[in-house]
C-alpha positions in Angstrom: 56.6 -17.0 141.8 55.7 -19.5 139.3 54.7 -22.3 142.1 51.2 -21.5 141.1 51.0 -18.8 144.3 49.5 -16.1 143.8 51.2 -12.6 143.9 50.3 -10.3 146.8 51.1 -6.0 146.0 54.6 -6.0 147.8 56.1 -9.3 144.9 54.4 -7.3 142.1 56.3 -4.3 142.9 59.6 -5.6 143.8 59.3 -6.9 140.1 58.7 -3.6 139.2 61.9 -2.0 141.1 64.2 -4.8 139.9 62.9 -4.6 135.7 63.6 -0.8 136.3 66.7 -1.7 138.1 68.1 -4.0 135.4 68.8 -2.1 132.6 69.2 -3.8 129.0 72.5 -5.1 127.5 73.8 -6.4 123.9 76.9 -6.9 123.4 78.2 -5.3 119.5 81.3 -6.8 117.7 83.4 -4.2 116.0 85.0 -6.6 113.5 87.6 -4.1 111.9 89.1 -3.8 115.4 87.7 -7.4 116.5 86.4 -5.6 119.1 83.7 -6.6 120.9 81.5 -4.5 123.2 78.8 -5.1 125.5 76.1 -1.9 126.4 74.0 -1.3 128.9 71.3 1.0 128.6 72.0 4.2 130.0 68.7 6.3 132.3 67.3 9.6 130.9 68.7 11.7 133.6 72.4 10.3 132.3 71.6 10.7 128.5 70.6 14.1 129.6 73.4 15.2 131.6 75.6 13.6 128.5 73.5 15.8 126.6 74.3 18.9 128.6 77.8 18.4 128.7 78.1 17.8 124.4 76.0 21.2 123.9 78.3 24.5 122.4 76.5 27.3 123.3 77.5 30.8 121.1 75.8 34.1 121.2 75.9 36.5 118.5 74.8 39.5 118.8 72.7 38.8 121.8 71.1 35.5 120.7 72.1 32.3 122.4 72.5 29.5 119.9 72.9 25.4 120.7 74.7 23.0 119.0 75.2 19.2 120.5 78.9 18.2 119.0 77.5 15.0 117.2 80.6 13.4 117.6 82.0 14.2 121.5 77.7 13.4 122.5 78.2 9.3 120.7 81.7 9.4 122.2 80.6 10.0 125.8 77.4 7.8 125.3 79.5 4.8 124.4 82.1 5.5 127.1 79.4 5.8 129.5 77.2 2.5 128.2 80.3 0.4 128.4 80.0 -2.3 130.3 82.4 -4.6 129.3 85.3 -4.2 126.2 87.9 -7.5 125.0 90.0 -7.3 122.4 89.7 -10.6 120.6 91.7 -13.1 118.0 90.6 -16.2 116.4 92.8 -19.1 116.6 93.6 -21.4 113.4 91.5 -24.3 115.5 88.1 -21.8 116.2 89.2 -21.0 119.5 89.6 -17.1 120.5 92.2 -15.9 122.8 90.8 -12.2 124.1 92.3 -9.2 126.3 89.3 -8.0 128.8 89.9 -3.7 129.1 88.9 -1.7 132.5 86.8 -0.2 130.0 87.5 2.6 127.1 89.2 4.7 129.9 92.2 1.8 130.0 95.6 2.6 130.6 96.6 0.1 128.1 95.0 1.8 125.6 95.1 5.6 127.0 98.8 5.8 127.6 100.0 3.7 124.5 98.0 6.2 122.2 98.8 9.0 124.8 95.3 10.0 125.3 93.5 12.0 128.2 90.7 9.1 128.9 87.8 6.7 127.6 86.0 9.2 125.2 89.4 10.7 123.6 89.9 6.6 123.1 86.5 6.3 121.5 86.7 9.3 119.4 90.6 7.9 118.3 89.5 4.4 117.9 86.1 3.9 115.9 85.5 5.6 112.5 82.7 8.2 112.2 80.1 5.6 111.4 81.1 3.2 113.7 80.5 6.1 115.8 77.1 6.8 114.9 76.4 3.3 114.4 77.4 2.3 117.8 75.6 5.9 119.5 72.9 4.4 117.9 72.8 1.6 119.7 72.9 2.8 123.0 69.8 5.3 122.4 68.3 2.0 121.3 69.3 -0.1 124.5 68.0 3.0 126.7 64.7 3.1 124.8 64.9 6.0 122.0 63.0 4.4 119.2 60.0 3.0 121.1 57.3 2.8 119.3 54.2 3.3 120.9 52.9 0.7 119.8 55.2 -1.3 121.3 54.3 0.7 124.6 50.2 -0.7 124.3 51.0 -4.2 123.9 
């Protein structure tokens, strides 16, 4: 709509559907696997359901207690925010060569390292603060961390 028209209701709420619909992507590089990993913001509802899912509940003499498993709640979130995984090598010229995965859930990497699926293989694969690190990121991409500032502007 930049031919100088002007917007009518209907255009300026399609925009509004399709920014909502379009969720935010970075891609990471995980050097010490030269890994690298593109994320895609991930909507409340799912971060919440994730949420559910990583919560131990105990009681003790009558009182219910929570406690989210820290590690199996980034696990999932990175499994889940995924969009895209290659394995990739440098050539001696610059060049890369990579291997483009399904995903974490791969059977390339599942049934070599005889695992049940993609958050088993992100729990195997990344150290505890690539884990956090990389958790991180996604409550970043999905819009944790928002300043409210940021929200006037």
């Amino acid at each position: 709509m930049s031919d100088g028209k002007e917007w009518n209701e209907q255009d300026i709420l399609d925009g509004l559907f399709e920014t909502a619909a379009n969720l935010p992507e970075e891609t990471v590089f995980i050097s010490r696997l030269s890994l690298r990993v593109t994320l895609r913001g991930l909507t409340s509802s799912k971060v919440d359901s994730i949420r559910e899912r990583c919560t131990v509940r105990k009681t003790t003499k009558g009182h219910v207690s929570e406690k989210i498993d820290s590690e199996l709640f980034n696990a999932t979130l990175i499994k889940e925010a995924t969009s895209a995984l290659e394995v990739v090598r440098k050539l001696a010229d610059g060049q890369e060569q990579s291997v483009k995965l399904s995903g974490w859930g791969d059977e390339r990497i599942t049934s070599r390292l005889r695992l049940s699926g993609g958050d088993e293989a992100v729990r195997r694969m990344l150290l505890a603060g690539e884990l956090d690190a990389v958790g991180d990121k996604v409550l970043e991409l999905s819009g944790f961390g928002v300043d409210i500032a940021d929200l006037k502007n």
